[in-house]
C-alpha positions in Angstrom: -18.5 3.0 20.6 -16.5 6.1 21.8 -14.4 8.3 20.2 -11.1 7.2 20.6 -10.0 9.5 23.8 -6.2 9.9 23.1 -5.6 9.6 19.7 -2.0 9.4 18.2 -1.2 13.2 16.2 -1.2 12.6 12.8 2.0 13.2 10.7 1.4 11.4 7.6 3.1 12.5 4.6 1.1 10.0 3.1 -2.0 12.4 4.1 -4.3 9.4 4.7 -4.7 6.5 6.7 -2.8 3.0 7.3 -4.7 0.7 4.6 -3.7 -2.8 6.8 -4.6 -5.7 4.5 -5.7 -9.2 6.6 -5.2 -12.5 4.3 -6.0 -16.0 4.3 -7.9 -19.2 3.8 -11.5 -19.9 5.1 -12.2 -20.0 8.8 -8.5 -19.5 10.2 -10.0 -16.4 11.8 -9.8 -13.3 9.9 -12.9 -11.8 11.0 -12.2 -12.7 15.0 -8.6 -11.1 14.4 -10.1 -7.8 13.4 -12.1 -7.8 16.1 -9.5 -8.1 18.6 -7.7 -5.2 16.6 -10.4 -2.6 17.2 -10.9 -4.2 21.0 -7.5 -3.2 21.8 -6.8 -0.3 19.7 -10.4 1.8 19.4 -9.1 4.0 22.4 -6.4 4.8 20.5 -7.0 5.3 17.0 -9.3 6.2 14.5 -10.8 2.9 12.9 -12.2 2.0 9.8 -13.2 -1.8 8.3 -13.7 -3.3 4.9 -14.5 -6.6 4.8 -14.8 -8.7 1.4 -17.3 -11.8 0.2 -18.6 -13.1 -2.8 -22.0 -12.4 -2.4 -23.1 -11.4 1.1 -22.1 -9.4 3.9 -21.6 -12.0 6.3 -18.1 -10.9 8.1 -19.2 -7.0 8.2 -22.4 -7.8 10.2 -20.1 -10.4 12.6 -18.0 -7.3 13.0 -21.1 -5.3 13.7 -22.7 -7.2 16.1 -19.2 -7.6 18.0 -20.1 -4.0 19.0 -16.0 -3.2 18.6 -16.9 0.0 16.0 -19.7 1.9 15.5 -22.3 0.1 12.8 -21.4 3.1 10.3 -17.2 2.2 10.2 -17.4 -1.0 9.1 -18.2 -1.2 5.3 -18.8 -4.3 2.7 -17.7 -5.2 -0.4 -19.4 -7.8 -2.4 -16.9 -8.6 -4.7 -18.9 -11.2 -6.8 -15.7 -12.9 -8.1 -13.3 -15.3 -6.2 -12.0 -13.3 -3.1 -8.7 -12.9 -4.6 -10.2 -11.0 -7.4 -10.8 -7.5 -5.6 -7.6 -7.4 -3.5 -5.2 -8.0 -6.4 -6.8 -8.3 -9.6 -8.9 -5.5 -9.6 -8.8 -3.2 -6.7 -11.4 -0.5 -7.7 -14.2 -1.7 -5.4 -12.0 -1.6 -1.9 -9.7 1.5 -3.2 -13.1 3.6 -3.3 -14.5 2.0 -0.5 -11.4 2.7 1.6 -11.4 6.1 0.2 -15.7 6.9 1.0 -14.9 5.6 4.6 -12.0 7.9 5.4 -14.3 10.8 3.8 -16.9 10.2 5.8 -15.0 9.6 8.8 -12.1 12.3 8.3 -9.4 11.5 9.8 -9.0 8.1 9.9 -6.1 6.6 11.4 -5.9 3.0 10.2 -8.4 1.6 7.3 -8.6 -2.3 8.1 -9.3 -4.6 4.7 -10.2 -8.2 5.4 -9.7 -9.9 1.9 -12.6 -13.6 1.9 -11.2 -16.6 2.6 -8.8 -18.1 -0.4 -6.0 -20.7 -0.4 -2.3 -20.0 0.8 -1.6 -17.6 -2.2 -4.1 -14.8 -2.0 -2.0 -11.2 -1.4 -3.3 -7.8 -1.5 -1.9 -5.4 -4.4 0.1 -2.7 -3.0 -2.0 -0.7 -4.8 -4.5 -1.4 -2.0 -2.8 -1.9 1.2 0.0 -0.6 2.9 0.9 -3.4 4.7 -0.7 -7.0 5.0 -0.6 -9.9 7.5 -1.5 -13.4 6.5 -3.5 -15.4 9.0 -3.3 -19.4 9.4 -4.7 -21.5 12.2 -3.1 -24.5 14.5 -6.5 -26.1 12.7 -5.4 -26.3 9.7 -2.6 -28.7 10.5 0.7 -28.1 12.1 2.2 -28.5 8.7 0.4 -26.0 6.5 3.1 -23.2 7.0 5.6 -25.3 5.4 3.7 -25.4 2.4 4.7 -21.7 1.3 3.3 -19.4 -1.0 3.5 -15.7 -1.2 0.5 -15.3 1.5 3.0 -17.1 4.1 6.6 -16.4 2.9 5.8 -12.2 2.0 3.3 -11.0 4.4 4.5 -8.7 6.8 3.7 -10.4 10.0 2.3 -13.9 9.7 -0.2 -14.8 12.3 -0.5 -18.6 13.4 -4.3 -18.2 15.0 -5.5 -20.2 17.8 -3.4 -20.9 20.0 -5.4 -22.4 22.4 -7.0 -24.9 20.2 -3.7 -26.4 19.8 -4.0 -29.3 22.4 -7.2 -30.4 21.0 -5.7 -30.8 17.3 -2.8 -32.5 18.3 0.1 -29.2 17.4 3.6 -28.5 18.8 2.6 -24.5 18.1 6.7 -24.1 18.8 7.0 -26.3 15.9 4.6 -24.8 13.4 6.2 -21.1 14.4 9.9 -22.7 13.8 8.4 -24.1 10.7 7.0 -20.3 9.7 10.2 -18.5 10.5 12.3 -20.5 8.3 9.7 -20.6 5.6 9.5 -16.7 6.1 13.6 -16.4 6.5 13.1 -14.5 9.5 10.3 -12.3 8.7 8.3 -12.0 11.7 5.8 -14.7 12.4 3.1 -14.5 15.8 1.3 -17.0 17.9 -1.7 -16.0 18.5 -5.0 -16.7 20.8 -7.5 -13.9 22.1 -7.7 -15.1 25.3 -3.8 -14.8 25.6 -3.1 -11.0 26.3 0.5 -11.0 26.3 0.1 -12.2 22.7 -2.8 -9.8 21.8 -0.5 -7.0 23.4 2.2 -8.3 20.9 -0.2 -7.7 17.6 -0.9 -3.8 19.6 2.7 -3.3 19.3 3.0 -4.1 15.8 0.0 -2.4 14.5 1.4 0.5 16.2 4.6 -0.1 14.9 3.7 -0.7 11.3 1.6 3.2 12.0 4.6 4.9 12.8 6.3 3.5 10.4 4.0 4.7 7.6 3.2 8.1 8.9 7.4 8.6 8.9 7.3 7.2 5.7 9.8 4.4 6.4 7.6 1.9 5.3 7.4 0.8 1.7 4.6 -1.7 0.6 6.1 -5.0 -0.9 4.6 -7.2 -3.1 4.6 -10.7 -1.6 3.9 -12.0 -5.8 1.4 -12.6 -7.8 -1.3 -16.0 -7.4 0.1 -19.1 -8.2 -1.9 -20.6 -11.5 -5.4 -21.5 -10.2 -8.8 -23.4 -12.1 -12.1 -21.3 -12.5 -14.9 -24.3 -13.1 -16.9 -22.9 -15.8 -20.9 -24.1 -15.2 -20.6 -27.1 -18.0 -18.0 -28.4 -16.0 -15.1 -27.7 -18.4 -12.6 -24.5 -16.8 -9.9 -22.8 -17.5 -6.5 -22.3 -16.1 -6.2 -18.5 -15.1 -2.7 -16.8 -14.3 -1.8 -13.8 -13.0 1.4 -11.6 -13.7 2.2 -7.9 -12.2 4.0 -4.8 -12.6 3.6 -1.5 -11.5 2.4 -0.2 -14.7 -0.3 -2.7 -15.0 -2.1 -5.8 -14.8 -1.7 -8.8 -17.0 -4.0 -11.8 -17.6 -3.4 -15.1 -19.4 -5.7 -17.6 -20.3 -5.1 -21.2 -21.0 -8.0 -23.9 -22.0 -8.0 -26.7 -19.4 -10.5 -29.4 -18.5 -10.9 -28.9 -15.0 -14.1 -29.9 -13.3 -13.4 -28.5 -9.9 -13.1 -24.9 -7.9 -9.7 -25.1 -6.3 -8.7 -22.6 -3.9 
């Protein structure tokens, strides 16, 4: 890929890139998301990727083979641990990761983190990201966005992902976006589908938006809240409930004995 040919001045007082967090459960298109990103934005800014999986590098080399960065901006983490574990619990992995990329690649504009797939309440620490959209799909079921959880209700743009699918899986997308908005109380909420451009040109905007808004330093990173209570499945097929609880000073983790012989996320 190019060098971006008009890049925006930089103005930061933050003196470093955008960190944008993307969110959200398996296969509601994360990966395909970013991509469309870079597509639309690689002319214009200075990009960087971080993408996140147990134990491969599966969505870095999707990203890669894309051809929508060079090989050399996109980076893995292989976070060994349930996905949520290295956007929230632990951060150490993706903070240095994010900081070796926009070293190497001085300046960066906007540092992309794609977190794996978890359920509907995975959140980035704001320790990590700037700013973080949560991604569902028409797939999933019409209904999921009324579930909740801090991934829908707290993200800063919630993304309902293709669009176009939507006739084929039997979803009023009007409906699931009314359903979003109200779960969201207003916070903004974005149909999506990459072969709609007036939509993709809607996601430009806002990416632009949300870099403006951190280089004037009118943006503040929220915290959407912590996981809700979850079950690890321990390899004798016993588990344990595992909590988490946050503040800005540290990180807290409580563990209760359960007997829980399933993964749930």
């Amino acid at each position: 890929m190019p060098e971006p040919t008009t890049p925006i001045p930089s103005t930061s007082t933050a003196g470093r890139a955008l960190r944008l967090g993307v969110a959200g459960p398996v296969g509601t298109g994360k990966s395909s998301l970013i991509a469309t990103v870079c597509r639309v934005l690689a002319q214009e800014l200075r990009l960087g990727v971080i993408t996140n999986d147990i134990y491969t590098d599966e969505d870095a080399r999707f990203l890669r083979s894309a051809g929508v960065l060079e090989p050399e901006r996109i980076r893995a983490v292989e976070t060994g641990a349930c996905p949520h574990t290295a956007i929230r619990d632990d951060v150490t992995a993706n903070l240095l990761a994010a900081e070796d990329l926009e070293r190497d690649f001085t300046p960066l504009d906007v540092v992309i983190i794609e977190s794996g797939g978890d359920n509907l309440t995975a959140t980035f620490s704001p320790a990590l990201v700037d700013a973080q959209l949560f991604v569902l799909d028409v797939a999933g079921g019409g209904d999921v966005a009324r579930k909740g959880g801090p991934g829908i209700t707290g993200a800063d743009l919630l993304i309902v992902n293709k669009t176009d699918l939507a006739p084929y899986v039997g979803v009023d997308v009007e409906l699931m976006v009314a359903d979003a908005t109200a779960a969201r109380e207003g916070r903004p909420v974005l149909a999506l589908s990459r072969t709609d451009e007036a939509s993709v040109a809607t996601l430009r905007a806002w990416v632009l938006s949300m870099l403006s808004a951190h280089r004037a330093g009118t943006h503040v990173p929220q915290d959407p809240g912590p996981m809700a209570p979850h079950f690890h499945a321990d390899e004798d097929g016993g588990g344990h409930t595992h909590s988490h609880a946050h503040d800005d000073a540290h990180t807290a983790h409580a563990h209760d004995d359960a007997t829980v012989g399933a993964h749930q996320h």
